[in-house]
KEKE-3310 file (N, C-alpha, C; in steps of 0.2 Angstrom, whole numbers, plus 5000, padded with zeros to 4 digits):
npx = (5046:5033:5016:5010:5019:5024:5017:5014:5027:5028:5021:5024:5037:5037:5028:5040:5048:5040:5042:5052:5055:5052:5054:5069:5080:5095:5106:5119:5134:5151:5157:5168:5176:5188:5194:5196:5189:5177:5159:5161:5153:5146:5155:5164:5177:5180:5181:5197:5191:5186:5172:5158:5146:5146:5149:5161:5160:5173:5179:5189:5204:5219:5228:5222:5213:5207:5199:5182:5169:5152:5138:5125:5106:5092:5088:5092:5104:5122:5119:5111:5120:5125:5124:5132:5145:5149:5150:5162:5171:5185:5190:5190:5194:5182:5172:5160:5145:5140:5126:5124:5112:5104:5095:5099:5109:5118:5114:5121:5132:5122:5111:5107:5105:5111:5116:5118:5127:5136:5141:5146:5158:5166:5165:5176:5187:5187:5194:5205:5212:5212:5218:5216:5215:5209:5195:5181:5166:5150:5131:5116:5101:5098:5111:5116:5116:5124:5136:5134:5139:5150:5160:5158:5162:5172:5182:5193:5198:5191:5189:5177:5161:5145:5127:5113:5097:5093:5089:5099:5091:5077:5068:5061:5048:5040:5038:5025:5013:5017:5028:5044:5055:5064:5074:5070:5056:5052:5051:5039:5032:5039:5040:5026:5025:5035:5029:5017:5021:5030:5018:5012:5008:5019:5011:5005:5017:5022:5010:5011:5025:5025:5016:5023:5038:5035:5033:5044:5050:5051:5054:5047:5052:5062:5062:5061:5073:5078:5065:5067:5078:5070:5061:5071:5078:5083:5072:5069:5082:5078:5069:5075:5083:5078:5072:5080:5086:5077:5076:5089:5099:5107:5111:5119:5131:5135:5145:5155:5162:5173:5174:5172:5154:5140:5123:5111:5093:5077:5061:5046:5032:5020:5001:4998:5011:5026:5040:5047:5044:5050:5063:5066:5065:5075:5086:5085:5088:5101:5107:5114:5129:5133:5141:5139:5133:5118:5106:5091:5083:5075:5060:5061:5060:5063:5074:5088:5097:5092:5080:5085:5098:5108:5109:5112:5125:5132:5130:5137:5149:5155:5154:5165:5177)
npy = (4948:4952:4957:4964:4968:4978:4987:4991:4995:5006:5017:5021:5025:5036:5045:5046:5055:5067:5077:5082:5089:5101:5119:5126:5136:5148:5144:5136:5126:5131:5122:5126:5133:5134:5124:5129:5142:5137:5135:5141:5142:5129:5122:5112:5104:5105:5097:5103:5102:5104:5104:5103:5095:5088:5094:5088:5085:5085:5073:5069:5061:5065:5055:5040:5023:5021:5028:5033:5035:5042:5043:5048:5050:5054:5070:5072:5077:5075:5077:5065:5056:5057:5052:5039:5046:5052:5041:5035:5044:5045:5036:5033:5042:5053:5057:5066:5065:5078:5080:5093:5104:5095:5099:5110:5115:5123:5123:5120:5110:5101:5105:5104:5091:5072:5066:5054:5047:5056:5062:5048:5048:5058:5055:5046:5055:5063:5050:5050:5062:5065:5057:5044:5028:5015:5016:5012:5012:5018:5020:5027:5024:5032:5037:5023:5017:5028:5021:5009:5011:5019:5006:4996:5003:5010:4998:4998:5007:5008:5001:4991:4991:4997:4993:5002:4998:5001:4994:4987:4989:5000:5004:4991:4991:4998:4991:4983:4971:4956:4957:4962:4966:4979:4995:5001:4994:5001:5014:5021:5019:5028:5040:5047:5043:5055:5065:5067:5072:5084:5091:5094:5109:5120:5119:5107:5099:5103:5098:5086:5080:5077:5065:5058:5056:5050:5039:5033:5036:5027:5029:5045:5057:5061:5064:5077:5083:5075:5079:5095:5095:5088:5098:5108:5107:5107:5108:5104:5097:5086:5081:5077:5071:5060:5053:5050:5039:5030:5027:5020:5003:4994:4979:4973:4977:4973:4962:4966:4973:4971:4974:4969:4968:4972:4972:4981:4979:4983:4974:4976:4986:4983:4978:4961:4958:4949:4948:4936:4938:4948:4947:4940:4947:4956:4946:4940:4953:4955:4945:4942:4947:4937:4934:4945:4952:4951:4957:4958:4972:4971:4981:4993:5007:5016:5023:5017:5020:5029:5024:5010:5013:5008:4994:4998:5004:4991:4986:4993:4993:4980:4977:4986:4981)
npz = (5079:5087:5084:5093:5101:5094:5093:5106:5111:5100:5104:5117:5113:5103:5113:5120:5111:5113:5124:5120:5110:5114:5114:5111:5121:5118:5128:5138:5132:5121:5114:5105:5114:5126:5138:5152:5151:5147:5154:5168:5180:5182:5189:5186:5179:5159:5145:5133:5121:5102:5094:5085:5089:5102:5118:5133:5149:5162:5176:5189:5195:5194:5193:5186:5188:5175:5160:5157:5147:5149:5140:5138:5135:5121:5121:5134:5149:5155:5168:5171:5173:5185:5199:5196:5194:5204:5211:5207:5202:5211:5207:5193:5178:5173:5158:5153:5141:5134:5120:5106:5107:5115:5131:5134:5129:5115:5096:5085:5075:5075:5071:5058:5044:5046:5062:5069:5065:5063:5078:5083:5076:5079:5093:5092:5085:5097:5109:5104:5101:5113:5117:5127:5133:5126:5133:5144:5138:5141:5137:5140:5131:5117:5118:5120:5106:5101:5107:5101:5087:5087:5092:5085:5072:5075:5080:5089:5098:5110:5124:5131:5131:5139:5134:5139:5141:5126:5109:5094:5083:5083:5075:5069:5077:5069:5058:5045:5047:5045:5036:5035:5047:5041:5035:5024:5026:5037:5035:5031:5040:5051:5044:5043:5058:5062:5054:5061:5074:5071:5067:5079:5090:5102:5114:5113:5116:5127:5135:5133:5142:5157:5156:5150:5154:5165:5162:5160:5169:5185:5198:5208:5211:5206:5194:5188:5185:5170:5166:5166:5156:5144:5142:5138:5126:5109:5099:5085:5081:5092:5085:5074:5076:5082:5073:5066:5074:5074:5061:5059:5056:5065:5068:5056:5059:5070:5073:5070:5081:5092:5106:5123:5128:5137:5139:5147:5152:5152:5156:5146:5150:5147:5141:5138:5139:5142:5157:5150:5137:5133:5138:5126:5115:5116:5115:5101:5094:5098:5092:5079:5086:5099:5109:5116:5133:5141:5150:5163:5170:5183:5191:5187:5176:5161:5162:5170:5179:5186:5192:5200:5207:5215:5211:5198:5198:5205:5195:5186:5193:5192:5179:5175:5181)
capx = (5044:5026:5014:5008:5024:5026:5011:5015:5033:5029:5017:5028:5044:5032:5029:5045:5049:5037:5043:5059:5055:5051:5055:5076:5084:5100:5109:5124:5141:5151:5163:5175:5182:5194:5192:5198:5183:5168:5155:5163:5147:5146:5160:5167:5182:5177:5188:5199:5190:5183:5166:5150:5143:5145:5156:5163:5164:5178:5180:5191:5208:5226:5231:5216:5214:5207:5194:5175:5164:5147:5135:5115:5103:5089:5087:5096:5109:5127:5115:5108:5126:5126:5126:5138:5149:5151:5153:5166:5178:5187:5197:5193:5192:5174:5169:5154:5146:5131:5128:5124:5105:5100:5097:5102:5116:5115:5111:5128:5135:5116:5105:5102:5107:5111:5117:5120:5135:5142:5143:5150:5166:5167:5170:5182:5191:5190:5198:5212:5217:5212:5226:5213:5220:5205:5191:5177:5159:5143:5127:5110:5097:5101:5117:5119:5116:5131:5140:5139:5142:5159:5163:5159:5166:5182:5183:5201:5195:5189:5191:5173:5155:5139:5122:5108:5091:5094:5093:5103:5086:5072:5063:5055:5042:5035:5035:5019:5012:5018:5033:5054:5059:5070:5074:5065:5048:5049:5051:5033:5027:5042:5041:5021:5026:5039:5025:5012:5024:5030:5012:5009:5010:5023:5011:5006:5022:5024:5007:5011:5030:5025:5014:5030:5043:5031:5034:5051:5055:5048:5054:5042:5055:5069:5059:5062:5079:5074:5060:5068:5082:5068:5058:5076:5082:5079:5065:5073:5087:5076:5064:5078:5088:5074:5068:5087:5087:5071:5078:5095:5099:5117:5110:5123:5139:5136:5150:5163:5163:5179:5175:5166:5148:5135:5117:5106:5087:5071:5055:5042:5026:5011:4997:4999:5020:5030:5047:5052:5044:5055:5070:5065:5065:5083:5089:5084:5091:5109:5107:5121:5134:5132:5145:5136:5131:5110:5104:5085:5084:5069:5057:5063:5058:5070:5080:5090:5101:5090:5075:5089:5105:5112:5107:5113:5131:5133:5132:5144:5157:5156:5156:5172:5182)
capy = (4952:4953:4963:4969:4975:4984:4993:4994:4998:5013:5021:5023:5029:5041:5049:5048:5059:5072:5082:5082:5094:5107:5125:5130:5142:5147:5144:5131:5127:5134:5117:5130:5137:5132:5119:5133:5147:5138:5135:5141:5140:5122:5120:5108:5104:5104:5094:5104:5100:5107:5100:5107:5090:5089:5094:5085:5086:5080:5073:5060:5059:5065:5048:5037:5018:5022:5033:5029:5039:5042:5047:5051:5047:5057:5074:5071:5080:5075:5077:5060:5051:5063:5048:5036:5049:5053:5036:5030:5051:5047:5030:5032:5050:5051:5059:5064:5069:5082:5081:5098:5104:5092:5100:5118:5116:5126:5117:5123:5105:5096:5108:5101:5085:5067:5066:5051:5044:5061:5059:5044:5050:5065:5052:5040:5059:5063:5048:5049:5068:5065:5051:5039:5023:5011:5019:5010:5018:5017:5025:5025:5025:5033:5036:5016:5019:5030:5017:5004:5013:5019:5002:4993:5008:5010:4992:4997:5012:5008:4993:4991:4995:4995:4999:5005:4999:5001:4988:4988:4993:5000:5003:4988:4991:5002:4986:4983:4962:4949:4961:4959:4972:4980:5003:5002:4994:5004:5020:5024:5022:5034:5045:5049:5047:5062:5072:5070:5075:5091:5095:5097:5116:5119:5118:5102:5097:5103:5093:5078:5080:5073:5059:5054:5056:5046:5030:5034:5035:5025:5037:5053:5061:5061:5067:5084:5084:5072:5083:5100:5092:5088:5106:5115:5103:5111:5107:5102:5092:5082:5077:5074:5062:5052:5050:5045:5032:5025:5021:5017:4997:4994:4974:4970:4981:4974:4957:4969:4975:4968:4973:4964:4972:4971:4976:4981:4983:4984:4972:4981:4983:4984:4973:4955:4956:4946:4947:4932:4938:4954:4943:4936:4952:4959:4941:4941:4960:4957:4938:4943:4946:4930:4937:4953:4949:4953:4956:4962:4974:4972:4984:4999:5009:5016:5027:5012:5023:5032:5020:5005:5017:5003:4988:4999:5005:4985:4981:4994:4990:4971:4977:4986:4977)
capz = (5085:5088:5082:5101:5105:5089:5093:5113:5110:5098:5107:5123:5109:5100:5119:5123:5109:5113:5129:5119:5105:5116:5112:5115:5124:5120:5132:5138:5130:5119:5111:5103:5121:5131:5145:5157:5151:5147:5159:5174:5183:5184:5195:5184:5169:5153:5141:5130:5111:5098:5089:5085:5091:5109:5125:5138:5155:5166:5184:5192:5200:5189:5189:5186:5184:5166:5158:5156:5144:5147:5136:5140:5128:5119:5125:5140:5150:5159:5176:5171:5178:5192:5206:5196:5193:5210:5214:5203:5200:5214:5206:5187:5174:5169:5151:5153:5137:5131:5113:5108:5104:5120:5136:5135:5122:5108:5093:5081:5069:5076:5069:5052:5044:5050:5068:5073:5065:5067:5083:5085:5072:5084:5099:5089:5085:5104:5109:5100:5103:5121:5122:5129:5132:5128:5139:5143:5137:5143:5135:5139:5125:5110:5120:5120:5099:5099:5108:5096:5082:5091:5095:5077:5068:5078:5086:5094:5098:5115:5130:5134:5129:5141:5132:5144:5138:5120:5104:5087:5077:5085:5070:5070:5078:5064:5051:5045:5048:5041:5032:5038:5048:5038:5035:5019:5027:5043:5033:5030:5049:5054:5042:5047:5064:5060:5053:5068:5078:5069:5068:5086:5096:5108:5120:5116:5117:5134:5138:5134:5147:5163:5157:5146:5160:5172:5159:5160:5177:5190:5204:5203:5214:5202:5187:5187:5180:5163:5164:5165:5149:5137:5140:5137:5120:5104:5095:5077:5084:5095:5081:5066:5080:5085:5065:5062:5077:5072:5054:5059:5058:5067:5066:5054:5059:5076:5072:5070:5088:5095:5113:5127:5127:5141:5139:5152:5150:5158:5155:5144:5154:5144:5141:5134:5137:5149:5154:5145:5129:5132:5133:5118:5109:5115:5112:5092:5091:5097:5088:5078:5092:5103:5114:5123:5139:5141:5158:5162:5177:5186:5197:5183:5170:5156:5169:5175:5184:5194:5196:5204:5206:5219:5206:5191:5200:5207:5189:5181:5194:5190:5171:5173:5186)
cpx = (5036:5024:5011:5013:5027:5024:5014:5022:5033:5025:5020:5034:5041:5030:5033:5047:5045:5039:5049:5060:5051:5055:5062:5078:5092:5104:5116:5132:5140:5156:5168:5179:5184:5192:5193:5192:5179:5166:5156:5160:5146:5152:5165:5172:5176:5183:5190:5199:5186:5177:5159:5144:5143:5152:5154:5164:5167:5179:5185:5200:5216:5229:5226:5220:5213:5200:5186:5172:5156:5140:5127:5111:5097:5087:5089:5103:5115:5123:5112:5114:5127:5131:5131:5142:5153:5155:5161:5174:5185:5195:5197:5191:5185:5174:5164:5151:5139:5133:5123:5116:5100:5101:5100:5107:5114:5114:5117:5129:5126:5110:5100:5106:5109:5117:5121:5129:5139:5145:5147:5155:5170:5170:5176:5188:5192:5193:5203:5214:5216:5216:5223:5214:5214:5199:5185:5171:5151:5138:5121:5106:5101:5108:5121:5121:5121:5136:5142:5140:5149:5162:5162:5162:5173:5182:5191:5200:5193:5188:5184:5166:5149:5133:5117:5101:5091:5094:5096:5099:5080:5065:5056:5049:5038:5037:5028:5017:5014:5025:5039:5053:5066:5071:5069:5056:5046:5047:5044:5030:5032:5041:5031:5020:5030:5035:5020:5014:5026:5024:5008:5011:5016:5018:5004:5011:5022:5018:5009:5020:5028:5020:5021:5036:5041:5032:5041:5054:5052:5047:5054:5048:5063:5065:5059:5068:5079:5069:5061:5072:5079:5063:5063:5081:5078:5074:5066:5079:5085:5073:5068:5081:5084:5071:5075:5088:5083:5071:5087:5093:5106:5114:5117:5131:5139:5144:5156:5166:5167:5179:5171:5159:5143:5127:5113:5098:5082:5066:5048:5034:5019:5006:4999:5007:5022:5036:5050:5051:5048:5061:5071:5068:5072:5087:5089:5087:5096:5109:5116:5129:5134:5136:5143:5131:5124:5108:5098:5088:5077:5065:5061:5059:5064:5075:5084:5093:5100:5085:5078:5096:5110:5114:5114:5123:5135:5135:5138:5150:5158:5159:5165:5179:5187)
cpy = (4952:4958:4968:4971:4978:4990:4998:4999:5008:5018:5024:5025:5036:5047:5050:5055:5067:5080:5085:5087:5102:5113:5126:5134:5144:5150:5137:5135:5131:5128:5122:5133:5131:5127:5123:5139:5146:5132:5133:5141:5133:5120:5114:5108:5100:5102:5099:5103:5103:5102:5103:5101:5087:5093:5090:5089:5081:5079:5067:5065:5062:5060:5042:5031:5018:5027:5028:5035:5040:5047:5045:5049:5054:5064:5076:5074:5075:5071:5069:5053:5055:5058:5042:5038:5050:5046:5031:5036:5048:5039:5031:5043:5048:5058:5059:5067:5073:5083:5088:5098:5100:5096:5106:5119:5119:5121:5115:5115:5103:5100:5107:5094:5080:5070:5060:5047:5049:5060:5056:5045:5054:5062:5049:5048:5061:5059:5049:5056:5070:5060:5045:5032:5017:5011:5014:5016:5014:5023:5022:5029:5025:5036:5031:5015:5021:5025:5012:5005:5015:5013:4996:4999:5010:5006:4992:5003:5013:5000:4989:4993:4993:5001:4996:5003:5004:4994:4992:4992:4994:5002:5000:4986:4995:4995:4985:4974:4962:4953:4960:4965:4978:4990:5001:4999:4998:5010:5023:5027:5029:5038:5048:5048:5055:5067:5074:5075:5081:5095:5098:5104:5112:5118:5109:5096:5096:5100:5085:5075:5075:5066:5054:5052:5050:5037:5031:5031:5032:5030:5042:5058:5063:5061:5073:5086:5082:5077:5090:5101:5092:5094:5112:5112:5108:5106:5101:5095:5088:5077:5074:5070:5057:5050:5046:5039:5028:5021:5020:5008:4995:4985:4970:4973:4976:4967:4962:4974:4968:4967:4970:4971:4968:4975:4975:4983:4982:4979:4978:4980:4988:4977:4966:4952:4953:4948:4943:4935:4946:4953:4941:4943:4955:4953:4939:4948:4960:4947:4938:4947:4942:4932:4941:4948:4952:4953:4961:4965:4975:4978:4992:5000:5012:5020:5021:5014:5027:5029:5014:5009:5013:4997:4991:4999:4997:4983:4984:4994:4982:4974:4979:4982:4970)
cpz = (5084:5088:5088:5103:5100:5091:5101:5112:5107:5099:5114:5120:5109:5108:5121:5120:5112:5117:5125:5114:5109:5113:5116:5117:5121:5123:5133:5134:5124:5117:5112:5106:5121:5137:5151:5157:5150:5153:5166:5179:5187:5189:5192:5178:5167:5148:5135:5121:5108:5095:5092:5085:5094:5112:5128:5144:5159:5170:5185:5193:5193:5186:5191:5185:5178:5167:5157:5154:5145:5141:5137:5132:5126:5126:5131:5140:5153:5167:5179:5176:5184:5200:5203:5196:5199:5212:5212:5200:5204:5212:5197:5183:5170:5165:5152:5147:5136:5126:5112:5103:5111:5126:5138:5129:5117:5103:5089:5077:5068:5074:5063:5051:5047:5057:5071:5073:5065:5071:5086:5081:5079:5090:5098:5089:5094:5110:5107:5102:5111:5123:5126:5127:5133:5131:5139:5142:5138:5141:5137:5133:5121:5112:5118:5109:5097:5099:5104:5090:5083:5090:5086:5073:5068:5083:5093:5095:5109:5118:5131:5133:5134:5137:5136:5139:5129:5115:5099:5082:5080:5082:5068:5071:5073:5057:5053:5044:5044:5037:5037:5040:5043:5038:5028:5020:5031:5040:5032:5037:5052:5050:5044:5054:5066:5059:5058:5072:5078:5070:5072:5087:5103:5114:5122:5115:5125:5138:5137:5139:5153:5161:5154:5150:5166:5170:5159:5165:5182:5197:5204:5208:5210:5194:5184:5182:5176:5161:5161:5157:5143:5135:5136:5128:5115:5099:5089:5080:5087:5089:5077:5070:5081:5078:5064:5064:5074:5063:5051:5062:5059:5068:5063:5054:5067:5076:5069:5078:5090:5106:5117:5126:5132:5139:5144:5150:5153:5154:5152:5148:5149:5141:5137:5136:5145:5150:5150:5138:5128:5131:5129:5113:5110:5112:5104:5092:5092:5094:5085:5081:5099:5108:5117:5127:5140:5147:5159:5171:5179:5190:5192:5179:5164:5159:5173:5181:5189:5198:5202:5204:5210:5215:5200:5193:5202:5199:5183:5186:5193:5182:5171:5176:5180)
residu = (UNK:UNK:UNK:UNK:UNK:UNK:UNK:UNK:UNK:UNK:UNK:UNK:UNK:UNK:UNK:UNK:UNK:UNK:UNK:UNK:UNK:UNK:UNK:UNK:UNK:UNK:UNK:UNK:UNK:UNK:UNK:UNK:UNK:UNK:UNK:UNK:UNK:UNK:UNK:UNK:UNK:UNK:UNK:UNK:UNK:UNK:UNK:UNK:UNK:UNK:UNK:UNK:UNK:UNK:UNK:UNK:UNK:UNK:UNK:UNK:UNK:UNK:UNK:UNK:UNK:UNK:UNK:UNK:UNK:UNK:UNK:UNK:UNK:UNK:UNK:UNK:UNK:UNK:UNK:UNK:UNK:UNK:UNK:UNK:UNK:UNK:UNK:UNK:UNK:UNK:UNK:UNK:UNK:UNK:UNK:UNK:UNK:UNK:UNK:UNK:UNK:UNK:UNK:UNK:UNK:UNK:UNK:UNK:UNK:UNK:UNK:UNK:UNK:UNK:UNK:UNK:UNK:UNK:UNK:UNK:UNK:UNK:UNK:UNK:UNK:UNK:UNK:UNK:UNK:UNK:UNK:UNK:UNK:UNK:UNK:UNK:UNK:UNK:UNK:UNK:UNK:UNK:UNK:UNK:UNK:UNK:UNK:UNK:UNK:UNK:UNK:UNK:UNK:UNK:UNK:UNK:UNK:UNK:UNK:UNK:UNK:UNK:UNK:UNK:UNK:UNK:UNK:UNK:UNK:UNK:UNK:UNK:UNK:UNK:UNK:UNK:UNK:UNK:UNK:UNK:UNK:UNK:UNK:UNK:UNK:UNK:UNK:UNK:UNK:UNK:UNK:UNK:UNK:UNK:UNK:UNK:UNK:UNK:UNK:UNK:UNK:UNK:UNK:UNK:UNK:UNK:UNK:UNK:UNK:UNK:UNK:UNK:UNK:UNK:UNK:UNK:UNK:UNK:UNK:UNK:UNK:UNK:UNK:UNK:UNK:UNK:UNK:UNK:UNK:UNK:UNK:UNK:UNK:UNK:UNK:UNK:UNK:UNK:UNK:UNK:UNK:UNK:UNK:UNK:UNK:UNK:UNK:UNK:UNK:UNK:UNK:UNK:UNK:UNK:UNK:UNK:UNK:UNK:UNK:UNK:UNK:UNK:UNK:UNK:UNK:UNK:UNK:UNK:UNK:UNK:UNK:UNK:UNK:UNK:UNK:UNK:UNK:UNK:UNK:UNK:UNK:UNK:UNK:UNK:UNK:UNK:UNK:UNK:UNK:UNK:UNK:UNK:UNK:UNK:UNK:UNK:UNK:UNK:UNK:UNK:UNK:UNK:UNK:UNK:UNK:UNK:UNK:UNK:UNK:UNK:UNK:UNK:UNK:UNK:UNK:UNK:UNK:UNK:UNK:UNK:UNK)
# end
């Protein structure tokens, strides 16, 4: 990987994080109810499980073709699959998931300690005591993260994986020249990127939101809700997920993924990078699983789903069909 899209890459991470350690509310779910009592507001079920590591929301038909899991990536709400959700209840049962501390959720298992393998145990456990028969799962970002730790950790576990602009280790970008990507080189860049970020006031947190969201989202009309998700996520919970992503390496668990796997991603736009040298850099990051399908989506920013929502929904009904 080149050392210009070390630098570009982690200066447009390193932003992303920011908006995302805003100050919490709380407010949102509550796991430990009932699919019948909690967040009767929302006009929507809520799956019947227990875990202080997300809820689900549930839509789609009694007797579905099969299930599809969604899961949102940093700081992000449900609200994010809004329009495939729609487009897709009325033939399959859609999971949608918020993990909790992102986006109004209280913060409750995700307050201290690691996060991310949690979570994907937590899905592997809601599979199985929800009777899901294979589902496919689609995640954007560190959504896509969760995903293929689900799908290398419990290969039988599920039918199908699509990750949203996401690699296996995104790390890398803090190795320093001429040194291997590896968790033990990146560790120094993240761990002082983790204390700048600490360092900062809540309110320049909340200045640095709409320049961050603007590199996010191509379409400034669909920025609000991203935007309003990472002002309501907790603080703590944002920052120790994005330290854990950044020195997670799923690289060599990825050859135990059994199911078909498609990746979507965006061309990085910043000075010197082309699209191909973008293909380049997802093509070396899923190297070891020759089998996932890699496809760039043009005229986007990392929102693929809302910047091309005809493009993106085009490709997940190919994907599941």
């Amino acid at each position: 990987m080149t050392r210009l899209f070390a630098s570009a890459a982690a200066a447009a991470l390193v932003a992303a994080a920011g908006p995302a350690m805003a100050q919490h509310h709380d407010h949102g779910a509550q796991p430990a109810q009932t699919a019948a009592d909690e967040h009767a507001d929302h006009g929507h079920a809520h799956a019947d499980f227990r875990s202080g590591r997300f809820h689900v929301r549930v839509d789609g038909p009694e007797h579905p073709i099969s299930d599809i899991i969604l899961i949102p990536g940093l700081s992000s709400s449900p609200e994010v699959w809004d329009r495939l959700t729609d487009a897709l209840k009325d033939r399959y049962r859609i999971h949608r998931i918020h993990v909790q501390g992102f986006a109004g959720a209280p913060a409750m298992d995700n307050a201290s300690g690691p996060i991310l393998g949690a979570v994907a145990e937590d899905l592997a456990r809601y599979i199985a005591e929800q009777g899901l028969n294979k589902p496919a799962v689609i995640g954007h970002s560190m959504g896509g993260t969760f995903g293929m730790m689900l799908a290398a950790r419990h290969p039988d576990s599920i039918g199908k994986l699509m990750v949203v602009d996401m690699m296996p280790f995104v790390g890398v970008m803090f190795a320093p020249p001429g040194v291997a990507p590896t968790v033990e080189t990146v560790t120094p860049g993240v761990e002082a990127m983790h204390a700048r970020s600490q360092a900062l006031s809540d309110e320049q947190y909340a200045a640095q939101v709409a320049a961050t969201v603007g590199a996010m989202i191509k379409t400034e009309a669909l920025r609000a809700g991203p935007l309003h998700d990472a002002a309501t996520s907790d603080r703590t919970v944002s920052a120790n997920a994005y330290r854990e992503l950044m020195l997670t390496d799923l690289r060599a668990e990825l050859p135990r993924i059994t199911a078909p796997v498609e990746v979507l991603y965006v061309a990085f736009e910043f000075p010197g990078m082309t699209p191909e040298i973008t293909d380049g850099i997802y093509q070396a990051s899923f190297m070891s699983l020759p089998s996932a399908q890699l496809k760039r989506i043009d005229d986007s920013a990392h929102f693929i789903m809302l910047d091309q929502p005809e493009r993106f929904e085009a490709e997940v009904n190919a994907f599941l069909d």
